[in-house]
C-alpha positions as CSV (number, residue, x, y, z in Angstrom):
1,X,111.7,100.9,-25.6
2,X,110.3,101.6,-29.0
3,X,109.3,98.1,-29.0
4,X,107.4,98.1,-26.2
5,X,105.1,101.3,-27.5
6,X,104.7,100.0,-30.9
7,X,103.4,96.8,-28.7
8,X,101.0,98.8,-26.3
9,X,99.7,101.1,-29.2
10,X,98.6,98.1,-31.2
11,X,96.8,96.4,-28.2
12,X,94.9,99.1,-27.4
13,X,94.3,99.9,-31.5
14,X,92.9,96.2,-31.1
15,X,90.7,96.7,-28.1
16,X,89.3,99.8,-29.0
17,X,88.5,98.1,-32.6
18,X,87.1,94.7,-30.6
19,X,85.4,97.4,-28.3
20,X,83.9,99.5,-31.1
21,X,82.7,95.8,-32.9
22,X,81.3,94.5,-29.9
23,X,79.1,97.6,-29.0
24,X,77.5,98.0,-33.0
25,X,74.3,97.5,-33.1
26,X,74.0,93.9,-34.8
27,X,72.0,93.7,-38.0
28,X,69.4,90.8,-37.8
29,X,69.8,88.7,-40.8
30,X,67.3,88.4,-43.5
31,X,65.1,84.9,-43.5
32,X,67.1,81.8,-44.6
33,X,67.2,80.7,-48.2
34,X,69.0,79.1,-50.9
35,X,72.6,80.1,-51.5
36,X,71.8,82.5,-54.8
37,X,74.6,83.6,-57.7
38,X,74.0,86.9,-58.8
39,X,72.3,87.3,-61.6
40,X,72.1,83.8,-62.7
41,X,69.6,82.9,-59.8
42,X,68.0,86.1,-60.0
43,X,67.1,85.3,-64.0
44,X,66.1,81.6,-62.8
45,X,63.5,82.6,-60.7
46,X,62.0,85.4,-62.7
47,X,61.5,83.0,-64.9
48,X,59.0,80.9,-62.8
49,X,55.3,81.2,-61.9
50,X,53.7,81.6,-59.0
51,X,52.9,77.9,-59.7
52,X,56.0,76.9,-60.4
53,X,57.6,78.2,-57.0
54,X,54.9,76.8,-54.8
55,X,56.4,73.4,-54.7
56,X,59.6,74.8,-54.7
57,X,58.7,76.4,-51.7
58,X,56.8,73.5,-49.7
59,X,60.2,71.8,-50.0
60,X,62.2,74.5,-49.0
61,X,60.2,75.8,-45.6
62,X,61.3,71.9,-44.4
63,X,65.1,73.0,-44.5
64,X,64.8,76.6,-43.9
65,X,61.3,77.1,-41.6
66,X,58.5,79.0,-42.1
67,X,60.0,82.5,-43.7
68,X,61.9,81.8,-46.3
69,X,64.1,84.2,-48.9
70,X,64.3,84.2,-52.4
71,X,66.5,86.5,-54.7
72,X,63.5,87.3,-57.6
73,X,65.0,89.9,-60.3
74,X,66.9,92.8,-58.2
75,X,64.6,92.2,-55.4
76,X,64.8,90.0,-52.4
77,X,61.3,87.8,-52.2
78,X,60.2,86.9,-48.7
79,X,57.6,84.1,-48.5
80,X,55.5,83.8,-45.4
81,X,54.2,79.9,-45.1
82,X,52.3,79.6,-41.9
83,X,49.5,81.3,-40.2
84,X,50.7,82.9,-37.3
85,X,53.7,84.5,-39.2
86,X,51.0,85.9,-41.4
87,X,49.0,87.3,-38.6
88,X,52.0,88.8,-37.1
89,X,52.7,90.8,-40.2
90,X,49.6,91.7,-41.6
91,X,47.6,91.9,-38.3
92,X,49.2,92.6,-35.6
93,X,51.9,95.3,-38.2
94,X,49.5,95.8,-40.5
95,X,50.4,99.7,-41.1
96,X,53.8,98.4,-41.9
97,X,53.1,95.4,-43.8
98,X,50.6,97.5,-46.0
99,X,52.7,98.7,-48.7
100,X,53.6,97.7,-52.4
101,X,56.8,96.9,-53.3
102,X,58.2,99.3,-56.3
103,X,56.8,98.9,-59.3
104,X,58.1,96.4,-62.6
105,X,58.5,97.9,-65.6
106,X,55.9,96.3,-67.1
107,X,53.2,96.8,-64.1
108,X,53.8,100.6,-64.5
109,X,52.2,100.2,-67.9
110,X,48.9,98.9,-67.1
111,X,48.7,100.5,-63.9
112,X,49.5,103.7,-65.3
113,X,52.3,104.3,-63.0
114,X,50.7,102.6,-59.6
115,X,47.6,104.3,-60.7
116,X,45.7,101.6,-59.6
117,X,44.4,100.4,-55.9
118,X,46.7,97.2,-56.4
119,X,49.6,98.9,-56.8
120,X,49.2,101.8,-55.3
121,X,51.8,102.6,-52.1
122,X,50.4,102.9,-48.7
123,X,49.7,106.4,-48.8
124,X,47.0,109.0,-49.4
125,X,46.3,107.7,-53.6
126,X,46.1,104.2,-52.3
127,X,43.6,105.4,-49.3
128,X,41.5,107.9,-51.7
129,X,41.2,105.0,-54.5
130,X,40.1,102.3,-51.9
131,X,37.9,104.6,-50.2
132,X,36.0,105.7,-53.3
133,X,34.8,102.0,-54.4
134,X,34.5,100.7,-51.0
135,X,31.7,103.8,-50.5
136,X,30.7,104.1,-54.2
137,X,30.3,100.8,-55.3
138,X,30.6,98.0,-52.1
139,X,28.4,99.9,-49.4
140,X,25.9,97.9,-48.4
141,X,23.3,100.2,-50.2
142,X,25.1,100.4,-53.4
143,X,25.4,96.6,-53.3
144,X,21.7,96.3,-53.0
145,X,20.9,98.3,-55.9
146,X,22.7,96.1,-58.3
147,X,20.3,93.4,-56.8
148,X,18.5,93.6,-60.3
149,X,21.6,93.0,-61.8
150,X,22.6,90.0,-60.3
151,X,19.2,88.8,-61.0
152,X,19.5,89.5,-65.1
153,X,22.8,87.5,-65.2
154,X,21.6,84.7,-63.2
155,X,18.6,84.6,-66.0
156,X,21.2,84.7,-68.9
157,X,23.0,81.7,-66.8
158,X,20.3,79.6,-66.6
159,X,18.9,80.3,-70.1
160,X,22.4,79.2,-71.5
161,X,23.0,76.4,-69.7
162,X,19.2,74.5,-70.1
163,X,19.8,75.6,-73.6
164,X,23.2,74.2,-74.2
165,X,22.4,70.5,-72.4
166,X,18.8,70.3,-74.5
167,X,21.2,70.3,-77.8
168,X,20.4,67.8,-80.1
169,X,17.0,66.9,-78.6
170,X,18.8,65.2,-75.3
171,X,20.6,65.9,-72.4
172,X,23.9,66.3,-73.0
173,X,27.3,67.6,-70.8
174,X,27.9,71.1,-70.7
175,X,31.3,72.8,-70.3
176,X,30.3,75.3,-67.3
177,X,33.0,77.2,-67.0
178,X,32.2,79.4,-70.0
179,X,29.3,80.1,-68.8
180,X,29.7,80.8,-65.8
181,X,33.1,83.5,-66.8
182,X,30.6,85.5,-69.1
183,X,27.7,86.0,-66.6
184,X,30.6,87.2,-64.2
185,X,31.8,89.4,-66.8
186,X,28.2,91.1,-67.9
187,X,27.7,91.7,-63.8
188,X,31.1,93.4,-63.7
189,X,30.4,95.6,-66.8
190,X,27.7,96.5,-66.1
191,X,28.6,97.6,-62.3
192,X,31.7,99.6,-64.3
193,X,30.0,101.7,-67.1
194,X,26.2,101.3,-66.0
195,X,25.0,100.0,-68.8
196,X,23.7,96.9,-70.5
197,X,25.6,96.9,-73.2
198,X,25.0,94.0,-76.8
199,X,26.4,91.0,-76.9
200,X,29.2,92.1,-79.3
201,X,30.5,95.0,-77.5
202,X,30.7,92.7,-74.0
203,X,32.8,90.0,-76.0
204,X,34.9,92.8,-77.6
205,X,35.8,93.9,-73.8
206,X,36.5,90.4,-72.6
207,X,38.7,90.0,-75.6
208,X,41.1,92.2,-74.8
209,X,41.1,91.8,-70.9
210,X,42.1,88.0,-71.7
211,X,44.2,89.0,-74.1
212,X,46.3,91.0,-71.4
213,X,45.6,88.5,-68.4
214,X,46.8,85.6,-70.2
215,X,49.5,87.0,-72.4
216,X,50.5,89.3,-69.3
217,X,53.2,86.2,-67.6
218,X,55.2,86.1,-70.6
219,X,56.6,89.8,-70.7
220,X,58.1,89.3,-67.4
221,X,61.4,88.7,-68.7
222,X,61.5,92.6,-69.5
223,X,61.9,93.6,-66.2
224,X,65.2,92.2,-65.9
225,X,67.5,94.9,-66.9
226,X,64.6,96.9,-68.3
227,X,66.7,99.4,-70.6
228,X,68.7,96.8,-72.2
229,X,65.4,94.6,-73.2
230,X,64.4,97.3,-74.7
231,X,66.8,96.8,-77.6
232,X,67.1,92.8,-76.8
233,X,63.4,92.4,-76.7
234,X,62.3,95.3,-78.8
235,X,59.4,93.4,-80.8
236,X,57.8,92.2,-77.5
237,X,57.7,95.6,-75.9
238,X,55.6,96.2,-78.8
239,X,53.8,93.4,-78.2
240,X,53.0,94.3,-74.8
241,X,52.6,98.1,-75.8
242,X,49.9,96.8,-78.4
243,X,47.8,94.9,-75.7
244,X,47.4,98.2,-73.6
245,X,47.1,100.2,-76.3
246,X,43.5,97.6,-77.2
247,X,42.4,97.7,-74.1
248,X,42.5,102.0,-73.9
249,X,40.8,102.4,-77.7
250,X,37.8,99.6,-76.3
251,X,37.6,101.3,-73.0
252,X,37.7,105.0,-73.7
253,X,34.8,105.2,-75.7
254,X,32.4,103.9,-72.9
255,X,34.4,106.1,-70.6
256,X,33.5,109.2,-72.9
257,X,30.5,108.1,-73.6
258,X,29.5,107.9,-69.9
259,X,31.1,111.3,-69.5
260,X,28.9,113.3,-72.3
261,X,25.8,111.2,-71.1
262,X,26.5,111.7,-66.9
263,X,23.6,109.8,-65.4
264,X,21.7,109.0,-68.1
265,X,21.6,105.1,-68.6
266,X,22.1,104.2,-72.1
267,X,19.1,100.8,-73.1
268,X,20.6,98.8,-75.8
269,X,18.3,95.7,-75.3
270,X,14.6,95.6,-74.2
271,X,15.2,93.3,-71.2
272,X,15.3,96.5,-69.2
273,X,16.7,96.1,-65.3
274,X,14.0,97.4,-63.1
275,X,14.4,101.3,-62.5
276,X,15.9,100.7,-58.8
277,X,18.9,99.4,-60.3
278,X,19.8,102.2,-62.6
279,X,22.6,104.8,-60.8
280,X,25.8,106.1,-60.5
281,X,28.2,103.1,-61.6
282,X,32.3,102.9,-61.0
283,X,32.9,105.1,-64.0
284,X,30.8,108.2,-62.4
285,X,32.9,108.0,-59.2
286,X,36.1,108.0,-60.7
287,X,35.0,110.7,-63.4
288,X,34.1,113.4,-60.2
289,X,37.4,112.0,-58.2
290,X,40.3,114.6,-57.3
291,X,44.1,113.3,-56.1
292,X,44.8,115.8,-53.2
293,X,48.5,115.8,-53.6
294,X,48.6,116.4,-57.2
295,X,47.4,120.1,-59.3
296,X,46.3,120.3,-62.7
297,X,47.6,123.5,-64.6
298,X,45.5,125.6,-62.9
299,X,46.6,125.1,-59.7
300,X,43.2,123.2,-58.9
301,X,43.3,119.5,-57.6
302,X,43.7,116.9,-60.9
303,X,41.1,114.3,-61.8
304,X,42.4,111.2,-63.0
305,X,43.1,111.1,-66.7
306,X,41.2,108.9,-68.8
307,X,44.4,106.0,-69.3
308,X,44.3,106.1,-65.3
309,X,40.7,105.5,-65.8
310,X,41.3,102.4,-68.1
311,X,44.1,101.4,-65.2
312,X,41.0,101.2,-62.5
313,X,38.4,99.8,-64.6
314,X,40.4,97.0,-66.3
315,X,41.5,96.3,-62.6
316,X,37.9,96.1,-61.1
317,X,36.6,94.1,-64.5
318,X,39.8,91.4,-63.7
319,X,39.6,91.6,-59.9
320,X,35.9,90.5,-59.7
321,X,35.3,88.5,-62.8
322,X,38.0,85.9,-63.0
323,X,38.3,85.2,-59.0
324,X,34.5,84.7,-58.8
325,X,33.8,82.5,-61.7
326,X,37.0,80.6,-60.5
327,X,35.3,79.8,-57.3
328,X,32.2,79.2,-58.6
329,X,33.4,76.6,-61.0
330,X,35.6,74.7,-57.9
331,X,32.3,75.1,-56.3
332,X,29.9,73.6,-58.4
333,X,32.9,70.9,-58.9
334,X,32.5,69.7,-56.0
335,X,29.3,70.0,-55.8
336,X,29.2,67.4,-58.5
337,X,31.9,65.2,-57.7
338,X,30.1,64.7,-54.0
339,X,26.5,64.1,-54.7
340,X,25.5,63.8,-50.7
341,X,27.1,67.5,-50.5
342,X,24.4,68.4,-53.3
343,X,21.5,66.1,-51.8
344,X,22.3,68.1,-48.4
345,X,22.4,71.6,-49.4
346,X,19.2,71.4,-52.1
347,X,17.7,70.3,-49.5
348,X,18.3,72.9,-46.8
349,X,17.4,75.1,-49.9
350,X,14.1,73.3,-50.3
351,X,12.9,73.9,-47.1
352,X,13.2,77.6,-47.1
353,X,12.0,77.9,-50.8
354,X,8.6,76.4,-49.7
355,X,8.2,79.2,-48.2
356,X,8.5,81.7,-50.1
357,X,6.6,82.3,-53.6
358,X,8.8,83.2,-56.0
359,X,11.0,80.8,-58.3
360,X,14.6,82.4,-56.8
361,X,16.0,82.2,-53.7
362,X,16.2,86.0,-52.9
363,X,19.5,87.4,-51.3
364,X,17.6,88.2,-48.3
365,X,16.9,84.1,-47.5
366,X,20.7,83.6,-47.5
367,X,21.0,84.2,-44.0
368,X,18.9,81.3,-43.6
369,X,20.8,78.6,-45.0
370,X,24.0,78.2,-43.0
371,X,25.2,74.7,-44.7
372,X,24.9,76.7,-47.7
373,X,27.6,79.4,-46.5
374,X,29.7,76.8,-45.1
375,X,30.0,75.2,-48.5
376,X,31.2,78.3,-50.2
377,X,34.0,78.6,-47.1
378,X,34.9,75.3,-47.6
379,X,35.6,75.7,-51.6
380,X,37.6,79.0,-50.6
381,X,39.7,76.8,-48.4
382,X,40.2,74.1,-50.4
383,X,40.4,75.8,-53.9
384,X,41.5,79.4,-53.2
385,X,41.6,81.1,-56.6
386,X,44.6,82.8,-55.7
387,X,47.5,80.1,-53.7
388,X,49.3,83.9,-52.7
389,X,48.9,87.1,-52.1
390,X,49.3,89.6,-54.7
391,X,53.4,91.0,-53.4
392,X,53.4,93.4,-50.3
393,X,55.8,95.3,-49.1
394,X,57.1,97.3,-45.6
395,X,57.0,101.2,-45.4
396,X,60.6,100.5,-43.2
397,X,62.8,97.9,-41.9
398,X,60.7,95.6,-39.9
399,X,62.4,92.2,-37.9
400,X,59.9,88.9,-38.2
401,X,60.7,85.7,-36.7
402,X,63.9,87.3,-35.7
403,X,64.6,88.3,-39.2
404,X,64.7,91.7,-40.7
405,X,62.4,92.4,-43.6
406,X,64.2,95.4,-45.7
407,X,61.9,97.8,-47.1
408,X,63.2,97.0,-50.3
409,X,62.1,93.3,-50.0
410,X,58.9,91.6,-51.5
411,X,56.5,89.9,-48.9
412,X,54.0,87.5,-49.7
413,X,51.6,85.0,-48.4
414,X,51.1,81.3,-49.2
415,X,47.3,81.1,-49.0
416,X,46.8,78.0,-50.2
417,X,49.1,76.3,-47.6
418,X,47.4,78.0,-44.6
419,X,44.0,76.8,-45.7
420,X,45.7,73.3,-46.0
421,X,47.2,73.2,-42.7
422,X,46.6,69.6,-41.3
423,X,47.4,71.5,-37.4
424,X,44.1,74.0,-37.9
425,X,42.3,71.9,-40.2
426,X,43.0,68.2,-38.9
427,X,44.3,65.3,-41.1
428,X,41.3,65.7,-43.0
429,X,42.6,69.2,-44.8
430,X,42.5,68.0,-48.2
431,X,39.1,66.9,-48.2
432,X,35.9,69.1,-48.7
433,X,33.6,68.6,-45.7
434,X,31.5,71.6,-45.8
435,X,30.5,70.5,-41.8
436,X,33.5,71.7,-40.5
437,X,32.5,74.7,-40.6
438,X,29.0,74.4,-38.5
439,X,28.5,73.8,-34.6
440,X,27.7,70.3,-33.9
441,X,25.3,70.7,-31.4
442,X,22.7,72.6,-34.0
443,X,24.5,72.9,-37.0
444,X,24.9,76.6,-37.4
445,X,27.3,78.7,-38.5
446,X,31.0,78.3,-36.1
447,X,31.9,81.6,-36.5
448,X,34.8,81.6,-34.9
449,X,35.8,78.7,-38.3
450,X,33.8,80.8,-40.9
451,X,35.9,84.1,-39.6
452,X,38.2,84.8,-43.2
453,X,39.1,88.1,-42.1
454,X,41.7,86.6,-39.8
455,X,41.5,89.6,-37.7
456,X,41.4,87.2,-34.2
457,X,43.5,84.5,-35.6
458,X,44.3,83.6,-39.4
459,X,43.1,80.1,-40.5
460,X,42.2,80.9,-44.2
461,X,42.7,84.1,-46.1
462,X,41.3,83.5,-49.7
463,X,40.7,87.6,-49.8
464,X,43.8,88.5,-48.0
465,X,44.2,90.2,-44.7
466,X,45.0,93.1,-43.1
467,X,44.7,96.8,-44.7
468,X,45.0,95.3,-47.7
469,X,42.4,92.6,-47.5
470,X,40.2,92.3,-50.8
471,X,37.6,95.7,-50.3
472,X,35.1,93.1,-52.1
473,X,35.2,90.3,-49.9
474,X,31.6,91.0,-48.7
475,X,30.1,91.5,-52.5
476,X,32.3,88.2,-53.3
477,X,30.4,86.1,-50.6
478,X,27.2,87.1,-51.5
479,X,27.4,86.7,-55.2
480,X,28.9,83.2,-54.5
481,X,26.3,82.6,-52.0
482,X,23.4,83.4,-54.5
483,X,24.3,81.4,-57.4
484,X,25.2,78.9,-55.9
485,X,21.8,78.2,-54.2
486,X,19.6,79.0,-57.6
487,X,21.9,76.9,-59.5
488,X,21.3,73.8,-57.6
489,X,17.7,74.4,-56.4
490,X,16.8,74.8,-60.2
491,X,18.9,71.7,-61.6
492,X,20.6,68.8,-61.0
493,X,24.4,68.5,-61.3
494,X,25.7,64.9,-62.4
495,X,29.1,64.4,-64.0
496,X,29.6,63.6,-67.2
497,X,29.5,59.9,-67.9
498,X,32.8,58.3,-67.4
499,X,34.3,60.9,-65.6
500,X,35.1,61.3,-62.0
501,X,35.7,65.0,-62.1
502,X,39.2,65.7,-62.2
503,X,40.1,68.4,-59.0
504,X,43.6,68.7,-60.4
505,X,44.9,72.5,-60.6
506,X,46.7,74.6,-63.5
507,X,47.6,78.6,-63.0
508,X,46.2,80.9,-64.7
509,X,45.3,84.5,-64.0
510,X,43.6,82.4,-60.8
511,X,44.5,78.7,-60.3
512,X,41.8,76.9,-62.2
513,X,40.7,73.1,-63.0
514,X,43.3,71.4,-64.9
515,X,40.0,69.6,-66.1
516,X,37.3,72.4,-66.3
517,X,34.2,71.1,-65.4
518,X,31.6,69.4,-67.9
519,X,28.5,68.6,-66.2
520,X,24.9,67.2,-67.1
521,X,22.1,69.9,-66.3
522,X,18.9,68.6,-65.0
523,X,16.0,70.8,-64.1
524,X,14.4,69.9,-60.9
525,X,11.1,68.8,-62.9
526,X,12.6,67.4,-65.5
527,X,14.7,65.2,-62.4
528,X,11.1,64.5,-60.7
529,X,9.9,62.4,-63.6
C-alpha cells in the first residue's frame, strides 16, 4: 500500500512540475550568434574595430540571418544588417530603440559622465541638449546667418588650393584632403565660440581634437575589467587622462573668454564676416542652459559646468568636421575618377550660373540643380562616412525578428550594407550613378529614392534614423551641396597622372580613402585656353 502512494504522489509531483513548465511564459531567445567562451571571446572582440567586424559580420548574417549577436566586453552586441529590421526598430519602436547603452569607462571621461547629446540616455538631459542646438544653432534662421561663414571658408578653400597647384611655377597635384578637413574645422569653430579666431589658435584646437579622435581606439582595452586596468594599465590611463586634460586647458579659455565678453564678437583678422553673420554661437546657448532635474547649492536649477561644456563643444567640433570633409573628399573622388559625372554636373551648374551675376553659386540656386543633389546622395550611399551607427540601446525588453533584445544589450546598424543592398539598389550597387536618384521622364529629383530619413521605408541612412537621427542632417546637405557646386564650377578636377584614383577604404574616426585623394586643380579659364 505504501508503494502505491509513494507511486501516485510522485506522478502527480511530475504533472504538476510538467504542468507548472508548460504554462511559463517562454523567454524568446536572443538573436543567433557564434558559440562565445567567457571572457576569452569577450576580450577578442573588444579588441576589434568597427572595421574589423564588418566583414566578420557580412560572413556571419549568411549562417545566422539578418540579426545577429555578439558577446563585446560584459555586453551582448546586437547587429541589425538589413533594412526593414532597421525600420522596425528605429521607426516603427523608435521611443524604445532610442536609448544609449551604459556608458564605458572611458566614454564617461570625455562625455563628462553622458554629458553629451551622444551619449546621453533617452530622457529629459538627452531631449534638453538636442533641443537646444537643433533651435540655437540648426533652425533654418540660425543656419542662414552663418551664410557669411560658409562663404569665408569656401574663400580660404579656394585660395589654398589655386595656391598649392601653382607651386613651382606649374600645375601640379594637390593632396585635397587637408584642405578640405581645415576649412571644415574653421566653419565649425567658428559656429562654436563665434569668433574668427588666427591661424595658430585654430591648429592648436584641431591638434588636440585629433589627438583624442585618433588616439581614442587604442584605450579601449580599459574597459575590460575597468578597476583592475587601472593598476595593469596604469601609464595609459594617464595617457588617456592627459588627452582630456589638453583638450579642457585649450577649450576653457575660449569658453571664459566668451563668458566675460557675452555677445561681443572678438576680430582677430581684418577679413571681417559681414555684420549679419555675427550672433549668438553654440557656446552662448549652452552658457544660459539649466538641467531641470538637477539643483545647484542654492536649490536653483544647475547650468552645465565648464568640463561639460568642453564634453558638448568637442562633440559638435568632431561630429560636423570629420563626417563632412569625409564626404566631401569621397565626393570630389569621384567626381574625379568619373569625368562624364563632372562634365554633367558643371554643366547643369553652368546653366544656372549664367544667370546670375555673381562669381558663387549662392545657397539659394541649390534648389535648382537636382543632378547636383543626387550626386551628393549617391556619394552618401556609396561612401557613408560612418558603415554603423554610433551603439543604441532599448529603454526595456523588446522582441525583434522573434528575438528578444535585453535592455542591457547594444544595438547597432550596418549602414554601409543597407546602402549596398543589390535588392533596393539593383546589381549596380557598387557603382556611383548619380541618375538613380532622378525621374527618368524629366530628370528631377525621385523623392521617394532621395528620402534619407527612412521615415516611409529605409533605403540609406548615412545620418541615422529614428529619434536619434543626426540633428544636423539638413546643415550637412547643404554645406555638401554648396561646395561641391563652387568647387567644380570654379576648377577642373583631373587625377593625378598615373593614377586611377584608388576608392579603397581604411577606418578612421569616419571610414576614409585608403588613398586620399591628390588631384590637379584647373580654373575654369585657365581650362578654356
Amino acid at each position: 500500500m505504501e508503494s502505491i502512494w509513494f507511486i501516485i504522489i510522485i506522478t502527480l509531483s511530475i504533472c504538476a512540475a510538467l504542468y507548472k513548465l508548460l504554462k511559463a511564459p517562454k523567454r524568446l531567445p536572443l538573436p543567433p550568434g557564434p558559440v562565445s567562451i567567457p571572457i576569452i571571446t569577450s576580450f577578442q572582440w573588444l579588441r576589434k574595430s568597427f572595421a574589423d567586424l564588418e566583414p566578420i559580420l557580412n560572413h556571419l548574417k549568411t549562417k545566422y540571418g539578418p540579426i545577429i549577436t555578439l558577446s563585446i566586453g560584459h555586453q551582448k552586441s546586437i547587429f541589425i544588417t538589413n533594412s526593414s529590421l532597421a525600420h522596425q526598430a528605429f521607426i516603427q519602436n523608435g521611443a524604445v530603440f532610442a536609448d544609449r547603452p551604459p556608458p564605458l569607462e572611458t566614454s564617461k571621461i570625455f562625455s563628462s559622465n553622458q554629458h553629451n547629446i551622444t551619449s546621453a540616455g533617452y530622457g529629459t538631459l538627452w531631449r534638453l541638449l538636442r533641443r537646444n542646438l537643433t533651435l540655437q544653432i540648426l533652425h533654418s534662421s540660425k543656419v542662414k546667418s552663418f551664410s557669411p561663414a560658409r562663404k569665408w571658408v569656401l574663400n580660404i578653400i579656394k585660395k589654398r588650393l589655386k595656391k598649392e597647384s601653382k607651386s613651382a611655377g606649374k600645375n601640379t597635384p594637390v593632396l585635397v584632403a587637408d584642405h578640405f578637413q581645415f576649412g571644415m574645422f574653421c566653419l565649425l569653430v567658428f559656429m562654436c565660440f563665434g569668433e574668427k579666431l588666427d591661424l595658430e589658435k585654430i591648429r592648436e584646437i584641431e591638434f588636440v581634437q585629433r589627438n583624442l579622435l585618433m588616439g581614442f581606439g587604442k584605450f579601449q582595452i580599459l574597459n575590460f575589467f575597468p578597476r583592475l586596468s587601472k593598476i595593469i594599465f596604469k601609464k595609459k590611463w594617464e595617457e588617456m587622462n592627459k588627452l582630456r586634460t589638453d583638450q579642457e586647458n585649450v577649450l576653457i579659455p575660449l569658453i571664459r573668454s566668451r563668458r566675460q565678453e557675452e555677445k561681443q564678437i572678438k576680430k582677430n583678422t581684418s577679413d571681417n564676416l559681414e555684420e549679419e553673420s555675427l550672433g549668438s554661437c553654440y557656446v552662448d546657448s549652452l552658457l544660459n542652459l539649466e538641467l531641470p532635474d538637477e539643483e545647484d547649492e542654492g536649490g536653483r536649477r544647475r547650468k552645465l559646468c565648464e568640463n561639460e561644456i568642453v564634453s558638448l563643444c568637442s562633440e559638435f567640433l568632431n561630429a560636423g568636421t570629420d563626417t563632412t570633409s569625409t564626404a566631401l573628399q569621397w565626393v570630389m573622388a569621384n567626381l574625379v575618377k568619373h569625368q562624364e559625372i563632372q562634365s554633367k554636373l558643371f554643366e547643369e551648374i553652368r546653366k544656372i550660373s549664367d544667370d546670375s551675376d555673381g562669381d558663387e553659386i549662392e545657397e539659394e540656386d541649390l534648389k535648382r540643380l537636382p543632378y547636383l543633389k543626387a550626386v551628393i546622395l549617391e556619394g552618401l550611399r556609396r561612401h557613408p562616412p560612418a558603415h554603423f551607427v554610433l551603439p543604441h540601446g532599448v529603454t526595456e525588453d523588446v522582441e525583434l525578428h522573434g528575438h528578444v533584445i535585453p535592455r542591457e544589450a547594444t544595438v547597432n546598424v550596418m549602414v554601409a550594407e543597407i546602402g549596398w543592398d543589390s535588392k533596393i539598389w539593383g546589381e549596380d550597387s557598387m557603382e556611383f550613378k548619380p541618375g538613380r536618384f532622378l525621374n527618368e521622364d524629366d530628370g528631377s529629383l525621385n523623392e521617394e529614392m532621395s528620402d534619407v530619413t527612412g521615415n516611409k521605408e529605409i533605403k540609406m541612412i548615412p545620418f541615422g534614423a529614428g529619434r536619434r537621427m543626426c540633428p544636423a542632417a539638413g546643415l550637412a546637405m547643404l554645406i555638401l551641396e554648396y561646395f561641391v557646386a563652387n568647387l567644380v564650377k570654379r576648377f577642373k578636377w583631373t587625377a593625378k597622372v598615373g593614377d586611377d584614383v584608388d576608392l579603397s577604404e581604411k577606418q578612421e574616426f569616419t571610414v576614409v580613402m585608403k588613398n586620399p585623394l591628390w588631384a590637379h586643380v584647373l580654373t575654369r579659364e585657365e581650362e578654356v585656353h
